[in-house]
DODO-583463 format. One line per 10 residues: for each residue y, x, z of N, C-alpha, C, O. Coordinates in steps of 0.001 Angstrom, whole numbers. Each point is the difference from the previous one (the first is absolute). Example, Ala and Ser with C-alpha at 12.3 -4.5 7.8 and 13.67 -1.06 7.14 Angstrom:
-5690/13190/7800/1190/-890/0/1200/900/0/-19/1036/665 ~ 1069/-1386/-1385/1190/820/60/1090/-770/730/1108/509/169 .
END
This chain:
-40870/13240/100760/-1424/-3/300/-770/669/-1135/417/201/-1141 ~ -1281/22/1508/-1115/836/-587/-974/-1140/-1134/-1079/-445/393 ~ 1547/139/-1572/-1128/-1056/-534/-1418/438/-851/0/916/-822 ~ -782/-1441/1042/-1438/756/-524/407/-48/-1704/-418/835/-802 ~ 1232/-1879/477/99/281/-1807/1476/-221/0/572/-755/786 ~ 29/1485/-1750/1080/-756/-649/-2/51/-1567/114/940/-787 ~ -291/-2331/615/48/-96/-1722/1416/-323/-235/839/-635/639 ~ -837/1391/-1967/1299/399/-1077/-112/-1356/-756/-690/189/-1002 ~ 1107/-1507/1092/40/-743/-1448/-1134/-1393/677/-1184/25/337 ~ 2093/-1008/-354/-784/-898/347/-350/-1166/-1008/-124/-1139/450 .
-7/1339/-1537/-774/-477/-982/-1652/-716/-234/-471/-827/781 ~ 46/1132/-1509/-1316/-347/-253/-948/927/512/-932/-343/727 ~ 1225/1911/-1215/-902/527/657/182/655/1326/-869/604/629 ~ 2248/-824/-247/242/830/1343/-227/-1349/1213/-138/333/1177 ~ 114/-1764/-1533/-481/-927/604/-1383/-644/377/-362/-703/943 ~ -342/1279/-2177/-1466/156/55/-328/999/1234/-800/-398/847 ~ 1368/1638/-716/-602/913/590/142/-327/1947/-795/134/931 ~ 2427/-668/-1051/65/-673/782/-1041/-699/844/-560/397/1022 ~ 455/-1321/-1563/-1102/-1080/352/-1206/371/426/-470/-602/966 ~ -240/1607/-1559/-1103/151/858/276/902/933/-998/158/703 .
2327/837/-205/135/1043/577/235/-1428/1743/-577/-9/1087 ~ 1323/-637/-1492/371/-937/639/-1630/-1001/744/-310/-182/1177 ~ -38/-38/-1812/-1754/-318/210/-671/948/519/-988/-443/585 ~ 1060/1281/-550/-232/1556/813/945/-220/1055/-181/995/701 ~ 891/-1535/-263/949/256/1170/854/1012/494/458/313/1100 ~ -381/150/-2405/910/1175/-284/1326/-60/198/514/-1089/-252 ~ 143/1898/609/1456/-562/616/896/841/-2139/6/1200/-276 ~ 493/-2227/-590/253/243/-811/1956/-41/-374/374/-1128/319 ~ 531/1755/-717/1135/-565/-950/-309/79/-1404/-573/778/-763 ~ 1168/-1872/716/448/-81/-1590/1541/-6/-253/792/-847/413 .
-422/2326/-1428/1067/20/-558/208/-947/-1257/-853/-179/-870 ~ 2116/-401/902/-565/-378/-1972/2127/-580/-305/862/-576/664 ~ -953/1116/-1839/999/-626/-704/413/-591/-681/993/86/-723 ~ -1917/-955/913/422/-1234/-329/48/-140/-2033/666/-826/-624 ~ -1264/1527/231/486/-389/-1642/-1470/467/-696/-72/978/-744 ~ -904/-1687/1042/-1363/-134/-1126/-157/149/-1544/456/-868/-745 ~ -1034/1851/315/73/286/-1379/-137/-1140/-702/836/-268/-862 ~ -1991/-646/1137/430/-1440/-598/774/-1002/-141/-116/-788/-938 ~ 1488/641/2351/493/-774/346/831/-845/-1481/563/-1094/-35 ~ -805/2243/-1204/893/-679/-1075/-904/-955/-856/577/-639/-880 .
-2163/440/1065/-553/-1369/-498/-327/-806/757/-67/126/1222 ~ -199/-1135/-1919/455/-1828/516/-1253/442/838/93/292/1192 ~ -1259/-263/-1887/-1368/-535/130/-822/1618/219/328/882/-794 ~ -1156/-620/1650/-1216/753/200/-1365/-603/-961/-258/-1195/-141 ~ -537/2371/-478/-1393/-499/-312/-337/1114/-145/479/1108/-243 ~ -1769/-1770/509/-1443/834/167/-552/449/1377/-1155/417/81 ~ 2136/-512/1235/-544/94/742/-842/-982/860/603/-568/911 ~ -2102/261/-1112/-785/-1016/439/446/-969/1403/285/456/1107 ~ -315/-1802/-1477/313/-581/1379/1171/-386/-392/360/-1147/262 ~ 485/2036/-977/1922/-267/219/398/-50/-1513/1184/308/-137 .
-1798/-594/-1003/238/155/-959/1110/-1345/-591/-309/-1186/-116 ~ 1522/1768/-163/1016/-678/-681/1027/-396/1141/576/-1083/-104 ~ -307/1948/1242/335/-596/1221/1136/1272/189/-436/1143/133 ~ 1816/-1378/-128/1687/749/-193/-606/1387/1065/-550/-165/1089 ~ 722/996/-1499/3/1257/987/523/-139/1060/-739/243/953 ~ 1936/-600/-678/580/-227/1340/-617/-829/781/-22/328/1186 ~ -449/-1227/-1452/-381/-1216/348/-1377/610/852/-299/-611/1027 ~ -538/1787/-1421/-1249/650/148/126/676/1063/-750/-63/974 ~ 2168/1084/-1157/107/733/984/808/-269/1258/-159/679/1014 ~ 1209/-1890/-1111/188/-1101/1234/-1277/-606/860/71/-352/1177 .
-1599/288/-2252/-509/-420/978/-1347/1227/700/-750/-158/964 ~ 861/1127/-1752/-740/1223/553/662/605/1073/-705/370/939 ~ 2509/-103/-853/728/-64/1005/-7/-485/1502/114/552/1094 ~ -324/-1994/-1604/-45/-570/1339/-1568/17/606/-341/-152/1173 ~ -300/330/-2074/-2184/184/801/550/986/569/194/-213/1196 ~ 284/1634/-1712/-82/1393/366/818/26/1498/-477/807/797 ~ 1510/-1497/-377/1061/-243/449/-338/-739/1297/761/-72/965 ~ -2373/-641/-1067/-683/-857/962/-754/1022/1104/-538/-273/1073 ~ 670/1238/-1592/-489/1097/970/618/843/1208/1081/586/-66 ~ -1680/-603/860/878/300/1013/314/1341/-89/1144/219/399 .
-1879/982/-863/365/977/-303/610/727/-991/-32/1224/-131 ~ 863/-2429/-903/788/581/-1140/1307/-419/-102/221/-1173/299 ~ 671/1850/-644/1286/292/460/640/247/-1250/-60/1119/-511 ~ 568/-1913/62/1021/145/-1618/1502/593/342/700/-556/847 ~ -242/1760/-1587/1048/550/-240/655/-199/-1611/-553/320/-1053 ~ 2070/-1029/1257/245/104/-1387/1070/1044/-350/1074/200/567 ~ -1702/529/-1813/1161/1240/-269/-941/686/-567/-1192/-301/-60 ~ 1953/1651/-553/-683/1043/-688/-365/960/510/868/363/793 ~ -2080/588/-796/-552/1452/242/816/367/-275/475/-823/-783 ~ 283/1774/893/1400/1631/-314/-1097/863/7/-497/320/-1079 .
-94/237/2449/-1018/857/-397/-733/-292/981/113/-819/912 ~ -1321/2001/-1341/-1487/117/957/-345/1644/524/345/975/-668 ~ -984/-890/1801/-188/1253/191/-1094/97/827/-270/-1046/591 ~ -741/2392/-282/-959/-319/966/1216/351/903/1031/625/-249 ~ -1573/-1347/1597/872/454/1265/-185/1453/928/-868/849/207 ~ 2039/-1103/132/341/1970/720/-1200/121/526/-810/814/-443 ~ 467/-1878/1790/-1414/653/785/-1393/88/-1171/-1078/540/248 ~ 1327/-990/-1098/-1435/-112/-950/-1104/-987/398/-1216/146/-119 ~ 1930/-1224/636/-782/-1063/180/581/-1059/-831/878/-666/550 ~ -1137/415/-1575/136/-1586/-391/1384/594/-1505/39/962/-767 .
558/-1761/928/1037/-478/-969/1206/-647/207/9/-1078/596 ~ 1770/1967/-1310/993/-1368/262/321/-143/-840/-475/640/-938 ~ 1346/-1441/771/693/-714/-1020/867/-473/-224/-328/-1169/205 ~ 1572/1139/-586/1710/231/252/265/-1608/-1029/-308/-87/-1189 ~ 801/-803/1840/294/-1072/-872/1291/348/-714/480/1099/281 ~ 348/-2077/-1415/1263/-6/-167/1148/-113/1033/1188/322/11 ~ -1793/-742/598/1246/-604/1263/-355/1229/1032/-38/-312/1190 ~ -130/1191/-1414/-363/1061/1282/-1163/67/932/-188/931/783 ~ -505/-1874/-903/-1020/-272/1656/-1294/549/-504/-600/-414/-991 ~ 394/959/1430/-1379/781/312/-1208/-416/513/11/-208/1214 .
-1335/-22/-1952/-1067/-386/585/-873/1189/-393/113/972/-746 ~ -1447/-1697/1946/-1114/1226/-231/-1223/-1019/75/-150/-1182/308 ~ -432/1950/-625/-1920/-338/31/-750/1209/-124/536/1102/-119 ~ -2107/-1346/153/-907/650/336/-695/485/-2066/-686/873/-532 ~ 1361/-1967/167/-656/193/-1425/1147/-987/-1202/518/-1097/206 ~ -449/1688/-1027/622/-1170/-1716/-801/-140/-774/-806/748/-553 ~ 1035/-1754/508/23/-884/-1588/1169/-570/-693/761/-904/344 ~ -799/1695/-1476/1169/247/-914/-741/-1511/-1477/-1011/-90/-695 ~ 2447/-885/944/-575/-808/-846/1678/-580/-775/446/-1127/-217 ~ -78/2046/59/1411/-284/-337/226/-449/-1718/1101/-279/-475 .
-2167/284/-161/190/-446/-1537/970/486/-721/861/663/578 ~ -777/-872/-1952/475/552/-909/1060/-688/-1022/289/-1185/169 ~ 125/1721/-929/1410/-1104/-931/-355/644/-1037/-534/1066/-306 ~ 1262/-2613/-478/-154/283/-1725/1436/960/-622/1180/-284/202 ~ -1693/1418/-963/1435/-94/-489/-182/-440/-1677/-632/329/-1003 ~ 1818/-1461/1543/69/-987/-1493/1055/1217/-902/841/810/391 ~ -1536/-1275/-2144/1345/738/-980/1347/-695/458/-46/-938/796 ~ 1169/1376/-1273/839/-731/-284/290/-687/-1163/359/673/-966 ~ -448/-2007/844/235/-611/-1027/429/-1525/361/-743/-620/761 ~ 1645/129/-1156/840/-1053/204/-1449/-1429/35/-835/-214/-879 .
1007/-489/2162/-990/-1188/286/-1131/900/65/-806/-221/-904 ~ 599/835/1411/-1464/541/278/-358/-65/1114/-971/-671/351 ~ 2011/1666/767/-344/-205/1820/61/-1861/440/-571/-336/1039 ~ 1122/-507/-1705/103/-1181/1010/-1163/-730/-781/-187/-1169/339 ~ -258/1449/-885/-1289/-488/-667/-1562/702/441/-1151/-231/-370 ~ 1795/1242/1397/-1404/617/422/-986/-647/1218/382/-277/1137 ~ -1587/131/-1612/-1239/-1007/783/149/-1236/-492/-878/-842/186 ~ 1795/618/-750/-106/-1501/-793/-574/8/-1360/-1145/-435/-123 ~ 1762/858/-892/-261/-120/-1471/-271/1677/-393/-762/418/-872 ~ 1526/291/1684/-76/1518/-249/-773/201/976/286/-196/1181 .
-1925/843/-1865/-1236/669/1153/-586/1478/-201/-153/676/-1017 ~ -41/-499/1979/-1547/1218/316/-1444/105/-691/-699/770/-660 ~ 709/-2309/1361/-1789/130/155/-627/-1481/-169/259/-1040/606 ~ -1272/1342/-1754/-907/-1498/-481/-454/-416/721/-328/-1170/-197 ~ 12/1727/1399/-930/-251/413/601/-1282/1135/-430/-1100/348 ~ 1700/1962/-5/500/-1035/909/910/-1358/-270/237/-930/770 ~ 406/1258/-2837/441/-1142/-430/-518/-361/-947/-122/-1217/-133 ~ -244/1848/-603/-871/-285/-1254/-579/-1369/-604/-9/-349/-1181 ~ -520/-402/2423/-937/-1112/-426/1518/-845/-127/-20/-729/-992 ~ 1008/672/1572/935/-1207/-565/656/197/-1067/786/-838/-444 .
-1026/2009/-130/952/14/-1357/-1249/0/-1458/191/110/-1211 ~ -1437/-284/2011/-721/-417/-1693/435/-746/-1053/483/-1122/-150 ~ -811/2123/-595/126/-772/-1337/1714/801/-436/482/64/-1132 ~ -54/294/2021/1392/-823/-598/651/1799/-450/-749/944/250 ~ 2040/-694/-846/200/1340/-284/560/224/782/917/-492/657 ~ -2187/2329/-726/766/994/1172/394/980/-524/-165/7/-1220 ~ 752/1075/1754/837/793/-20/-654/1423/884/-609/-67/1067 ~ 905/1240/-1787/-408/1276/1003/552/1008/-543/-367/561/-1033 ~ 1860/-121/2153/1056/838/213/-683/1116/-72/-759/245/938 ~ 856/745/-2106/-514/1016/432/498/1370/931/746/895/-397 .
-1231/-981/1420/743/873/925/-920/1573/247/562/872/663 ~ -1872/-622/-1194/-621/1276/49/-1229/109/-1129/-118/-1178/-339 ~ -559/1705/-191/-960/267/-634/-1176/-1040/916/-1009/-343/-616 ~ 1130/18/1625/-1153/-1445/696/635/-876/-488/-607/-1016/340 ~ 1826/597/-1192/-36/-1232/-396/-369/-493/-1242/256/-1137/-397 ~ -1092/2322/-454/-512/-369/-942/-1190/-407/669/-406/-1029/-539 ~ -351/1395/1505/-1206/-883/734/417/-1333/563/-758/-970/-17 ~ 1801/942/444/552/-1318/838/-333/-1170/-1069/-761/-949/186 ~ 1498/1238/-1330/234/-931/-1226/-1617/-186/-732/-442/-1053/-459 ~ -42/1963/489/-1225/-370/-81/-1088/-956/596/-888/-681/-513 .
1361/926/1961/-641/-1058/1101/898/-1278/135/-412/-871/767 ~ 1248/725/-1233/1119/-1043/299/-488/-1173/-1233/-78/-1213/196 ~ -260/2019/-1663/-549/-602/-1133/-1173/-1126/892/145/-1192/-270 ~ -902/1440/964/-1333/-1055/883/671/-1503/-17/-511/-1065/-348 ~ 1900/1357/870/378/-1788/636/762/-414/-1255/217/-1211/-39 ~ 283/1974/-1084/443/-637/-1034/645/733/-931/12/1176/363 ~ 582/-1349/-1499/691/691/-1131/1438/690/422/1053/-621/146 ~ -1206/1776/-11/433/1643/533/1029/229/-932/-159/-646/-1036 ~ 1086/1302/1064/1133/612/-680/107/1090/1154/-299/-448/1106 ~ 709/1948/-1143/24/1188/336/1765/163/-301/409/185/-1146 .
303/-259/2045/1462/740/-606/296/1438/560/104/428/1149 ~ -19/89/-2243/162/1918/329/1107/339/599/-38/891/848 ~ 1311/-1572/-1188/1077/453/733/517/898/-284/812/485/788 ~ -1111/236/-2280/520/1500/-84/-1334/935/46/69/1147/-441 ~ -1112/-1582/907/-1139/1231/54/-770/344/-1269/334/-410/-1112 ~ -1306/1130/1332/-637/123/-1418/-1620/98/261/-341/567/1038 ~ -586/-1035/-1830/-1391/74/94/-146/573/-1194/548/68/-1100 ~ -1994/540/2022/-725/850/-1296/-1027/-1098/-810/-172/-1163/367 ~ -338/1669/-1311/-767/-908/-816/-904/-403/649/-86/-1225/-91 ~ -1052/1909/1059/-1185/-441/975/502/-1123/689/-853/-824/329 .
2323/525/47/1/-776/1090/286/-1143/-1019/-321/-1173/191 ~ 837/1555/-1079/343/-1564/-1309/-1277/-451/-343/-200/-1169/-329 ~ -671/2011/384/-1608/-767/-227/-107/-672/1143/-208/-1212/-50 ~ 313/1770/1090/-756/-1282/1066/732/-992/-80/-430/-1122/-269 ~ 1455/1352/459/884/-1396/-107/-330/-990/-1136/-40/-1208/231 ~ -175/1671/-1350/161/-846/-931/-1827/-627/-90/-385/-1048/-518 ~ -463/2138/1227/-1250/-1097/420/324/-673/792/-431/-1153/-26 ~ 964/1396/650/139/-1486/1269/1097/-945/-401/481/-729/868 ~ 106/657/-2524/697/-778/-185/1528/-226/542/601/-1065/-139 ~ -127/2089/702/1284/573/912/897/390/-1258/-152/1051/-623 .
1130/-2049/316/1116/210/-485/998/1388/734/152/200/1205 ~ 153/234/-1810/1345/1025/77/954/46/-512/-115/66/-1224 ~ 1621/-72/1797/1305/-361/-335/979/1862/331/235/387/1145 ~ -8/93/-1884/450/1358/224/1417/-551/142/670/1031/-67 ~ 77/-1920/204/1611/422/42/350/-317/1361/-657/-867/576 ~ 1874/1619/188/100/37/1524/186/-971/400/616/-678/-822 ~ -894/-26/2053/553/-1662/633/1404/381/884/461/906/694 ~ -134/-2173/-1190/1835/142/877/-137/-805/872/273/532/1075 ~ -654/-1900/-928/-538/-840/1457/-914/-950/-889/-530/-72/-1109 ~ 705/-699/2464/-1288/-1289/428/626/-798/-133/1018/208/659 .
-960/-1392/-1314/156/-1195/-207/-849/-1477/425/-1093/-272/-496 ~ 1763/-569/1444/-497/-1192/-56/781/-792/1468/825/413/815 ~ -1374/-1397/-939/749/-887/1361/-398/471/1316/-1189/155/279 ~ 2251/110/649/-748/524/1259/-610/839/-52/447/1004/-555 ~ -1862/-1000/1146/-485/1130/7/-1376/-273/-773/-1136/388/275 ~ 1507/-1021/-1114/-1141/-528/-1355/639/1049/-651/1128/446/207 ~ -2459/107/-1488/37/855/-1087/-357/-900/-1329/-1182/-221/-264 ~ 2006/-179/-382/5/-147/-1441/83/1205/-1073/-637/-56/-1052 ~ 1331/972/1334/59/933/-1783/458/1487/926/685/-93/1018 ~ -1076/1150/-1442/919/1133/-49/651/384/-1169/-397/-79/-1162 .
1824/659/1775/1015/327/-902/-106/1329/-829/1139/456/-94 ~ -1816/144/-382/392/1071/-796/1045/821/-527/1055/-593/-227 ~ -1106/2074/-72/1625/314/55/298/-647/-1323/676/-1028/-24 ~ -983/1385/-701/286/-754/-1670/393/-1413/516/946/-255/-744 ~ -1051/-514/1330/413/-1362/-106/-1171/-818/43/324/-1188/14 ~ -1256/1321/6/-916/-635/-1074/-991/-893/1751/-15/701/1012 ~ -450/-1681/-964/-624/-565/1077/-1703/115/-165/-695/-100/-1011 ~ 394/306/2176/-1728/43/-38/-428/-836/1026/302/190/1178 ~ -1211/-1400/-1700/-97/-978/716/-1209/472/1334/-968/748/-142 ~ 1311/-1300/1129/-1427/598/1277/438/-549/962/1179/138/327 .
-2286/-1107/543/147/-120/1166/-99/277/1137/542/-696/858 ~ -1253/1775/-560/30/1369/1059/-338/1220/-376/-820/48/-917 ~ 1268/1124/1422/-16/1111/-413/-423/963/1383/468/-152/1128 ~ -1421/1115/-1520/-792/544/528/649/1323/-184/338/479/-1082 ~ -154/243/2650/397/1577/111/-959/598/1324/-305/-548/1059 ~ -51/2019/-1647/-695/329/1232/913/1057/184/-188/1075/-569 ~ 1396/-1313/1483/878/776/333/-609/1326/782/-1188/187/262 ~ 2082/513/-17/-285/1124/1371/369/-26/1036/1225/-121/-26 ~ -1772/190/1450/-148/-427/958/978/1302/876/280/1047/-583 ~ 68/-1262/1730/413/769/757/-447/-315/1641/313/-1070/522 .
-1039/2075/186/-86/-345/1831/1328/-321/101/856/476/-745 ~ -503/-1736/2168/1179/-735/85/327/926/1523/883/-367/775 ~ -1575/1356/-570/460/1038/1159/-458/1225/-110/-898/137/-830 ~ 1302/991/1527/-25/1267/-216/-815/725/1265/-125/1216/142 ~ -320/-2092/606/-838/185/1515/-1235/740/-428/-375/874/782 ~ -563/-1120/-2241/-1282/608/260/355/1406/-629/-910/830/-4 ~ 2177/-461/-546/335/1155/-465/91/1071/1104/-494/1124/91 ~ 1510/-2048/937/459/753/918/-1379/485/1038/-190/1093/535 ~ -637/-2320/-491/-952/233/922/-1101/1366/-770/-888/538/661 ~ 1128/-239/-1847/-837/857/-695/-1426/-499/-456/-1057/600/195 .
1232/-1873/-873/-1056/-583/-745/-771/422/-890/1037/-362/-556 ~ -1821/777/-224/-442/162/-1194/618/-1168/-1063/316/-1130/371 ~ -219/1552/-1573/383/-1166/-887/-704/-234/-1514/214/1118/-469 ~ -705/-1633/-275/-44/-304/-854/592/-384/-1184/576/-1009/408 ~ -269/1089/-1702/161/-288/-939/-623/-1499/-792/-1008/90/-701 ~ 1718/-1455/894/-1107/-537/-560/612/-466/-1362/895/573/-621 ~ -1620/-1849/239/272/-414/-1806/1545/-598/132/478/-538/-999 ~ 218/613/2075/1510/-446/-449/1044/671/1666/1151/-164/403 ~ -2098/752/-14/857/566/1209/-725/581/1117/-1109/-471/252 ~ 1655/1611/595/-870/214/1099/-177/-1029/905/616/-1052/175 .
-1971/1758/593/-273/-750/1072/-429/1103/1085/-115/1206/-220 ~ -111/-1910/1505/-1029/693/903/-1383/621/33/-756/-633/-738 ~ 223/1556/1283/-1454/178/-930/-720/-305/1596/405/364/1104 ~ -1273/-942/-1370/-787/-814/773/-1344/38/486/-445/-960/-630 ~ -439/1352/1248/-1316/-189/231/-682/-1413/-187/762/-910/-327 ~ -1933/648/474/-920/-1176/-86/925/-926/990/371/-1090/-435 ~ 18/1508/1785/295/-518/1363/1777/-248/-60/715/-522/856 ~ -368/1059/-2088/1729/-166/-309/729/988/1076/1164/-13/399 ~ -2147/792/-98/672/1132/1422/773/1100/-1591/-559/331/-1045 ~ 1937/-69/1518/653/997/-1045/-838/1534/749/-893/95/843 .
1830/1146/-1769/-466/1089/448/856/549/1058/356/1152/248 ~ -59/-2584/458/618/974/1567/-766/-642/1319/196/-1214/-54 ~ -732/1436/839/-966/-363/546/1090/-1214/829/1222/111/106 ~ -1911/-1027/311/1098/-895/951/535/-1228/-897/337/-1071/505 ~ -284/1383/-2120/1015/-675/-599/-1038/-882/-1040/-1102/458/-302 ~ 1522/-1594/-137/-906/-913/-765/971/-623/-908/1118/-195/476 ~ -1375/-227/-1945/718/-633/-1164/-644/-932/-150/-1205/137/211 ~ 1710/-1468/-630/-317/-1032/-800/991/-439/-653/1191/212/228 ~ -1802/-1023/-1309/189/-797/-1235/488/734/-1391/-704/619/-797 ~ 2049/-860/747/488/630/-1173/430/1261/-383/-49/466/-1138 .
498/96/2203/268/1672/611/-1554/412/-662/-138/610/-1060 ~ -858/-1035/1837/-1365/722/-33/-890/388/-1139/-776/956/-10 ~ 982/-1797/-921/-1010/-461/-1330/868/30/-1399/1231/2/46 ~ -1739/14/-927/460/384/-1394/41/-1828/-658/622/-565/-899 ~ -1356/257/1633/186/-1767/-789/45/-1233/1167/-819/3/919 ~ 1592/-788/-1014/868/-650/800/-870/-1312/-307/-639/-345/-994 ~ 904/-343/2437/-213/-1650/439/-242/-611/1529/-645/513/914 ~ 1330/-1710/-930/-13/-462/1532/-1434/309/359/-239/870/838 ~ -584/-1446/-1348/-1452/626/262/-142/874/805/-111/-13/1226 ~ 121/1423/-2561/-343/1216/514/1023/306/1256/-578/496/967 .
1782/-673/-834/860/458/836/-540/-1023/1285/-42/595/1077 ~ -267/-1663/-1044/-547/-576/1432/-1329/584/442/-262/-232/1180 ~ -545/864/-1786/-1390/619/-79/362/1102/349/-533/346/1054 ~ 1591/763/-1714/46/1116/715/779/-10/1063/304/1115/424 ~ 282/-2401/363/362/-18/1353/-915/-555/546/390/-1105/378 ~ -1388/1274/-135/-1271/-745/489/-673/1320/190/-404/268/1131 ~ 214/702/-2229/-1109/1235/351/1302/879/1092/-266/699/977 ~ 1794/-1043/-1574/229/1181/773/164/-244/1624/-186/834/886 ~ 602/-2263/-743/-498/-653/1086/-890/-27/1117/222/-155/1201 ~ -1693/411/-2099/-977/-14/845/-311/1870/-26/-982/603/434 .
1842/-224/-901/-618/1981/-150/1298/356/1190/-22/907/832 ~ 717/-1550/-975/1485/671/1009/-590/-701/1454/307/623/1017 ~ -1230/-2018/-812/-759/71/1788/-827/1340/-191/448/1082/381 ~ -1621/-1215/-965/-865/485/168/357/1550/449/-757/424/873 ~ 1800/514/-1330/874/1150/26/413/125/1353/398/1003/593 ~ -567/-2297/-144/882/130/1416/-1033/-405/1057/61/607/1069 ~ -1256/-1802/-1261/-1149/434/908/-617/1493/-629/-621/494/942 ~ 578/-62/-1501/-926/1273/-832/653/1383/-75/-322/841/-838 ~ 1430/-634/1942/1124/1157/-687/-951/1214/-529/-1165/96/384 ~ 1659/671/-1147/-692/1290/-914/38/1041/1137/-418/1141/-195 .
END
């Protein structure tokens, strides 16, 4: 069948968009595979209403609202690819398993992955003690020592902003700063440790000390990396997206309305934007939501 949307990624923001397309009485699928960029912390915050409440737990129950609709239709599996279709009406879309769907319009909400360094206790410690973003863990580790992996010339800003919730240590890993950036740091009171880290140390997926190559232990109880990001599919390439460059990875480039530069096609959340959160990613499935009806009572 012919569906008026098919969203890529049934997440936060490809479930948002959902929902009102679905409230529109829009005949919608949702693709999704099942593995949420958050799924590796306990706890969500900052998004109002749901604050301190397990990600899964959020999107089990955004699932089943979205799911209450008579016109939305969940597929589980991966995009392979996307294409406009032969007659030039609409859009398909080739799952892993072979089967083929179409619609009239996409929304591409397939999110993005961390790529972690390698360093011994680091990946099974990630969203727990090993983070991103203050904003989303920050307030539980006040006070206490943090840590910031330096992974690009933004993590002398990271460590700077990380200094807010408490007493900062910067580990270089092997890199080198110029003197400008040893000034800011050392206004904001940001310790710096130049010798390389060999792992993470502590119980589980608690952080007590990193190991240094010398031997030598550095005490910290979470450690802060603003890794680089990668799209978790190759569909808005293929579809001939525009792309962006942002502060740790591309993204989609986007209008006000999250419509990309292929007419028909719409991005949300983490794909779309240069700075990440359940927030923003449920908000930009909401504009692209209500811009992907309106496209379809309104065709160009």
């Amino acid at each position: 069948m012919m569906h008026d949307a098919i969203i890529v990624g049934g997440s936060f923001a490809g479930l948002s968009a959902a929902m009102y397309l679905a409230r529109a009485r829009r005949n919608v699928c949702i693709v999704d595979a099942g593995a949420p960029r958050n799924r590796f912390a306990e706890h969500s915050h900052g998004f109002f209403g749901h604050d301190g409440i397990a990600p899964g737990a959020m999107l089990d129950n955004g699932r089943s609202q979205v799911a209450a609709y008579p016109t939305v239709s969940f597929v589980s599996g991966k995009v392979d690819a996307a294409q406009s279709a032969t007659d030039g009406a609409g859009f398909a879309v080739t799952l892993d398993n072979g089967e083929r769907l179409t619609a009239r319009t996409l929304v591409l909400a397939f999110g993005i992955s961390d790529e972690l360094p390698v360093i011994e206790g680091l990946s099974p410690r990630w969203g727990r003690t090993v983070l991103h973003c203050p904003y989303c863990h920050g307030f539980e580790f006040s006070g206490q020592r943090l840590g910031v992996l330096y992974a690009s010339p933004l993590s002398v800003h990271q460590a700077m902003l990380i200094a807010e919730w408490g007493p900062t240590t910067l580990y270089l890993n092997g890199h080198a700063l110029d003197e400008v950036a040893r000034q800011q740091l050392a206004a904001r009171n940001v310790a710096v440790v130049e010798v390389p880290v060999r792992r993470l140390r502590g119980e589980g997926t608690g952080l007590e000390a990193i190991e240094l190559e010398d031997g030598s232990l550095s005490a910290v109880d979470a450690l802060y990396i603003g890794a680089r990001t990668h799209l978790n599919s190759p569909i808005a390439d293929q579809l001939g997206c525009a792309m962006e460059e942002g502060m740790v990875g591309p993204f989609i480039k986007t209008d006000e309305w999250k419509q990309t530069s292929v007419p028909g096609v719409w991005a949300a959340g983490d794909i779309a934007r240069p700075m990440h959160s359940v927030t923003w990613a449920s908000a930009d499935g909401v504009t692209a939501g209500v811009a992907v009806h309106r496209s379809l009572v309104f065709p160009a």
